[in-house]
C-alpha positions as CSV (number, residue, x, y, z in Angstrom):
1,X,0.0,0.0,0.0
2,X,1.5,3.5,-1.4
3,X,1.5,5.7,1.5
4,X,0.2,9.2,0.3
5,X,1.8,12.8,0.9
6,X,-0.7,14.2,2.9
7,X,-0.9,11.0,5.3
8,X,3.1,11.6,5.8
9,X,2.0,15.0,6.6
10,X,-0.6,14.4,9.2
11,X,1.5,11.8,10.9
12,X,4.7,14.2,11.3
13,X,2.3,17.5,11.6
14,X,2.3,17.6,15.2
15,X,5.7,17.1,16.1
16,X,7.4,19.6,13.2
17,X,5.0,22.4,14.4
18,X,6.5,21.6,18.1
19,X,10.0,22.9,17.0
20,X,11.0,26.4,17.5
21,X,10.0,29.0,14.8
22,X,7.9,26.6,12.9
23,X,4.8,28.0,11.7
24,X,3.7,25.6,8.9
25,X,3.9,22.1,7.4
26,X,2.6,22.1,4.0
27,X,3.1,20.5,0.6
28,X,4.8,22.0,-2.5
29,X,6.5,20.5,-5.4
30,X,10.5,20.9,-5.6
31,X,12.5,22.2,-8.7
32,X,12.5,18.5,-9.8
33,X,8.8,18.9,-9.9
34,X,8.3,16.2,-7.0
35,X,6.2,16.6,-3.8
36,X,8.0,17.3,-1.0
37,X,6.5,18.3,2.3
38,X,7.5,22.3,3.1
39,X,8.1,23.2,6.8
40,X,7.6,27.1,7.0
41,X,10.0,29.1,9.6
42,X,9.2,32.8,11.3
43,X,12.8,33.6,11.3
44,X,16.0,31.7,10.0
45,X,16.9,29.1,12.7
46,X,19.8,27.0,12.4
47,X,19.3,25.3,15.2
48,X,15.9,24.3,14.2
49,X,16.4,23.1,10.5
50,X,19.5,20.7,11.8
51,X,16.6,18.7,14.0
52,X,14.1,18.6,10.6
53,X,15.0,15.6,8.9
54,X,15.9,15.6,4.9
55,X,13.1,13.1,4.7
56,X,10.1,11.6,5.4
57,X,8.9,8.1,4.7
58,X,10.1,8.6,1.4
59,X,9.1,12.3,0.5
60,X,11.5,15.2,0.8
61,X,11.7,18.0,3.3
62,X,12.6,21.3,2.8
63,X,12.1,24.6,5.1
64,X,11.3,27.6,4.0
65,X,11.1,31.2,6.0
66,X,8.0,32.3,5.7
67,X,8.1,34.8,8.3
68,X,4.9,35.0,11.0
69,X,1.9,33.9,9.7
70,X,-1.4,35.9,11.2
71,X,-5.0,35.2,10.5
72,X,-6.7,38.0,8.9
């Protein structure tokens, strides 16, 4: 059974938005044009991106600063 994306996303959701800075776990598509799941940061944190792994049962990760996110 082909584990999907957004199930990898809701299993690890939780736990990445638990790190310091992060404000978002979403889904993109990389340069390669592959999904990847995209962790949004408020700030750059180099601390924080060393404990985000590469990977994720089989999908890329990548973080991205997306500064604070507020709801309008």
């Amino acid at each position: 059974m082909v584990v999907t994306i957004r199930e990898v996303r809701t299993r690890h959701e939780r736990l990445l938005l638990a790190l310091p800075g992060v404000v978002s776990v979403g889904i993109g598509r990389g340069s390669d044009g592959r999904e990847e799941i995209v962790v949004g940061l408020d700030r750059p944190r180099p601390d924080t991106v060393r404990r985000i792994p590469g990977s994720l049962e089989g999908y890329p990760v990548r973080t991205h600063v997306t500064g604070r996110l507020r709801s309008h």
